[in-house]
BALO-97360 format. One record per residue (C-alpha): x, y, z; residue in one letter. Coordinates in Angstrom, 1 decimal. Layout:
N
r X = X; Y = Y; Z = Z; aa = A
...
END
This chain:
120
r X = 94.7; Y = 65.1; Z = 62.9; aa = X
r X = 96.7; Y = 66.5; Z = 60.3; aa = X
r X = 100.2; Y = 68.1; Z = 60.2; aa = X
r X = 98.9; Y = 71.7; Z = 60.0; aa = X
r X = 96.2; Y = 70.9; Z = 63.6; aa = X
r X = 99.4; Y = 69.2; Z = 65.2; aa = X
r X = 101.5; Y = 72.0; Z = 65.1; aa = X
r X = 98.7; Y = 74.8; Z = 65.6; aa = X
r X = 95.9; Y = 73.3; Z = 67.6; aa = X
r X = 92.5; Y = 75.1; Z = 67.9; aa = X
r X = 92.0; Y = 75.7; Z = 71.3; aa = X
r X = 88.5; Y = 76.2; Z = 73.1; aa = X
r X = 87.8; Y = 79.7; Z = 74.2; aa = X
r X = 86.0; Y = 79.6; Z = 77.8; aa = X
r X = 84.5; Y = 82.5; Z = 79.1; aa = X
r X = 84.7; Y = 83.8; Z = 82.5; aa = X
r X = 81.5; Y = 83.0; Z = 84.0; aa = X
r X = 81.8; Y = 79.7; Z = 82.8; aa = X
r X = 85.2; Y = 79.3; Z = 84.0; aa = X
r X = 84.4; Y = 80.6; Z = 87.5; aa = X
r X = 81.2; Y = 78.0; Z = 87.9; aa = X
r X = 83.1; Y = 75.4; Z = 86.6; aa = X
r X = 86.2; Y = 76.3; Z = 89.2; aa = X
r X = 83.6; Y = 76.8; Z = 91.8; aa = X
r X = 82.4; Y = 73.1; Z = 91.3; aa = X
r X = 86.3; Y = 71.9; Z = 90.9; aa = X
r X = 85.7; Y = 70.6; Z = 87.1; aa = X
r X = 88.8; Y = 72.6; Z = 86.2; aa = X
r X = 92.6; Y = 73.6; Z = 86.9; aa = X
r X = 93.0; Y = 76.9; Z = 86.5; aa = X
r X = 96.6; Y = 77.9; Z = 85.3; aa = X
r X = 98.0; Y = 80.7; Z = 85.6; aa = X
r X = 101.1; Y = 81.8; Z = 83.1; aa = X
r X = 101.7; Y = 85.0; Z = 84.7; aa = X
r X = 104.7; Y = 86.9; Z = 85.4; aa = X
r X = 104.9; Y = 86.8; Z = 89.3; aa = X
r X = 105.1; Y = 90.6; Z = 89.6; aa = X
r X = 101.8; Y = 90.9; Z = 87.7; aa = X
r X = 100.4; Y = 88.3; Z = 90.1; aa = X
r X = 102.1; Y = 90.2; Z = 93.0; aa = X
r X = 99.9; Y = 93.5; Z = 91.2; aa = X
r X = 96.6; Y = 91.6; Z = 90.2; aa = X
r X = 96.2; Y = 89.2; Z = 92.7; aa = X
r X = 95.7; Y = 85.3; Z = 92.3; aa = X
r X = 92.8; Y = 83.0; Z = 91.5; aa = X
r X = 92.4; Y = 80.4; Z = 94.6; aa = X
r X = 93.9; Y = 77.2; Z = 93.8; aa = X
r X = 95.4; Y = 77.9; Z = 90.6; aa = X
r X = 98.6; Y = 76.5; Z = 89.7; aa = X
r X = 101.1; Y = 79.3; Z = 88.7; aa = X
r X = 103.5; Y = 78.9; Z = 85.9; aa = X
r X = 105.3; Y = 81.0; Z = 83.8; aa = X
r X = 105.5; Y = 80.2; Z = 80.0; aa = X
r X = 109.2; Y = 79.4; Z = 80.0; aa = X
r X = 108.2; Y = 76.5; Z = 82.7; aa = X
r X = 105.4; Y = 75.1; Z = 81.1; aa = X
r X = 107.5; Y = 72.3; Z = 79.0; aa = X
r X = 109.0; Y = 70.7; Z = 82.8; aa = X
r X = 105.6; Y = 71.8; Z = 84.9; aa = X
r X = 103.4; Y = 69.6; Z = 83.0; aa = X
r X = 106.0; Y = 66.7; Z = 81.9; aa = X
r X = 105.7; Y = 63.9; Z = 84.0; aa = X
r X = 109.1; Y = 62.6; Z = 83.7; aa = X
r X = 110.5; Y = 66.4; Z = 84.4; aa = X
r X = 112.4; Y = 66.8; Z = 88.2; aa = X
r X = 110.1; Y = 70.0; Z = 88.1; aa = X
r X = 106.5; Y = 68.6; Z = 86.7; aa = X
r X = 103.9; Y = 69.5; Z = 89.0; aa = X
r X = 101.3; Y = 66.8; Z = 90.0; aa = X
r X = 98.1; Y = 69.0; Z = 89.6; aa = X
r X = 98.7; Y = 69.6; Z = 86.3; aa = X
r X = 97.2; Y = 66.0; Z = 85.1; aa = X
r X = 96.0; Y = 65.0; Z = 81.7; aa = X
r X = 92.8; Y = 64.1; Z = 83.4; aa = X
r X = 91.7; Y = 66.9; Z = 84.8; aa = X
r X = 90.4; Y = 69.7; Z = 82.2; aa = X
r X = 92.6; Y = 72.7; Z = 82.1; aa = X
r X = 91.6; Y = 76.8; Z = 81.7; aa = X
r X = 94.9; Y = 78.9; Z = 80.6; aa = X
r X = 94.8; Y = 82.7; Z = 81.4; aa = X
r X = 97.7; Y = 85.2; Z = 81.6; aa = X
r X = 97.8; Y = 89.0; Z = 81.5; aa = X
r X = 97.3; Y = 90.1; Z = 78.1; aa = X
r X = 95.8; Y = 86.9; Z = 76.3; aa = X
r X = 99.1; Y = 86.1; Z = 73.6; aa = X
r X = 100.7; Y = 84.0; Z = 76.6; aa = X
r X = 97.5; Y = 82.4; Z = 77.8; aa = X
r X = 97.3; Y = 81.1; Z = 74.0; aa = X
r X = 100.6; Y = 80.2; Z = 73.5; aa = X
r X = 100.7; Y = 77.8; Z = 77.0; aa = X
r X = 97.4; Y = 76.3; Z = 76.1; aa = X
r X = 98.8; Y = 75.3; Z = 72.4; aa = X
r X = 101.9; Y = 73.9; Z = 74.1; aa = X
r X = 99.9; Y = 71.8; Z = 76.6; aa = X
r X = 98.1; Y = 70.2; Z = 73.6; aa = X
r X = 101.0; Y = 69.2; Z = 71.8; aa = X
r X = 102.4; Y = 67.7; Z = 74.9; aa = X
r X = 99.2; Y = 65.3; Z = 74.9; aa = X
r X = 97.1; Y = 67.6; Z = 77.0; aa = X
r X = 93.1; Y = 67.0; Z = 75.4; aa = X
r X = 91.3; Y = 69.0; Z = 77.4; aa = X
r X = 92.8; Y = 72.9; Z = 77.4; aa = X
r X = 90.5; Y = 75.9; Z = 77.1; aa = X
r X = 91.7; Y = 79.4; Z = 77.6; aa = X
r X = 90.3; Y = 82.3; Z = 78.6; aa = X
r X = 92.8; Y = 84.7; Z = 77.6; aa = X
r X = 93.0; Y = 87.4; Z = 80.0; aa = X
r X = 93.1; Y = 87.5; Z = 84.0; aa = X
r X = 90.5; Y = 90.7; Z = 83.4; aa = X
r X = 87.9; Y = 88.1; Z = 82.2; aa = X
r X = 87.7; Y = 86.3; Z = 86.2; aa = X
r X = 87.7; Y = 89.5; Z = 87.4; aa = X
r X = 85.0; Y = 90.5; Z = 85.5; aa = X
r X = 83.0; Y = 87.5; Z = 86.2; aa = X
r X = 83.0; Y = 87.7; Z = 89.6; aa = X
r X = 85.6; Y = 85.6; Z = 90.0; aa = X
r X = 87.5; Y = 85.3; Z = 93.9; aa = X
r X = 91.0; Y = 86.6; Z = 93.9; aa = X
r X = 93.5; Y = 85.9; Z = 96.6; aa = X
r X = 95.7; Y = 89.2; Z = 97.5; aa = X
END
């Protein structure tokens, strides 16, 4: 990997129906790095993990008091927020932290319009 990958990965692009068949099965985390009010608005995929960009670094650092256990190198990640830059920004930062496996697909809109099941 060169200097120029390491410091702006390429992340995959997942679209929704994908994403919702492949959450449906439980092949992927779903992350969520929206603000809690537009969760609050929008309403929440089932199961996801929820946090915000300024968390990510701690959330998904093992050896951080606030990392959060579901958000393994293992497991294959999907990265979506409200208006997509986010979304992109979290997955790029997961991948630098060692992360391999990180798609996004950008914008909460795109489950929705999937069909994907939302938690009020």
């Amino acid at each position: 990997m060169d200097l120029l990958e390491r410091l702006f990965p390429t992340v995959a692009q997942i679209d929704g129906k994908t994403a919702v068949s492949r959450h449906a099965n439980g092949e992927v985390l779903m992350l969520d790095v929206r603000k809690p009010h537009e969760i609050k608005r929008g309403g929440a995929v089932p199961g996801a993990v929820h946090v915000p960009l300024e968390f990510i670094r701690h959330a998904a650092n093992p050896n951080s008091p606030h990392y959060s256990p579901k958000l393994t190198r293992e497991m294959p990640v999907v990265v979506f927020c409200h208006l997509g830059d986010i979304s992109a920004r979290a997955a790029r930062m997961l991948m630098k932290m060692g992360y391999s496996d990180v798609m996004e697909l950008g914008v909460f809109r795109n489950w929705l319009e999937a069909g994907g099941p939302v938690v009020k």
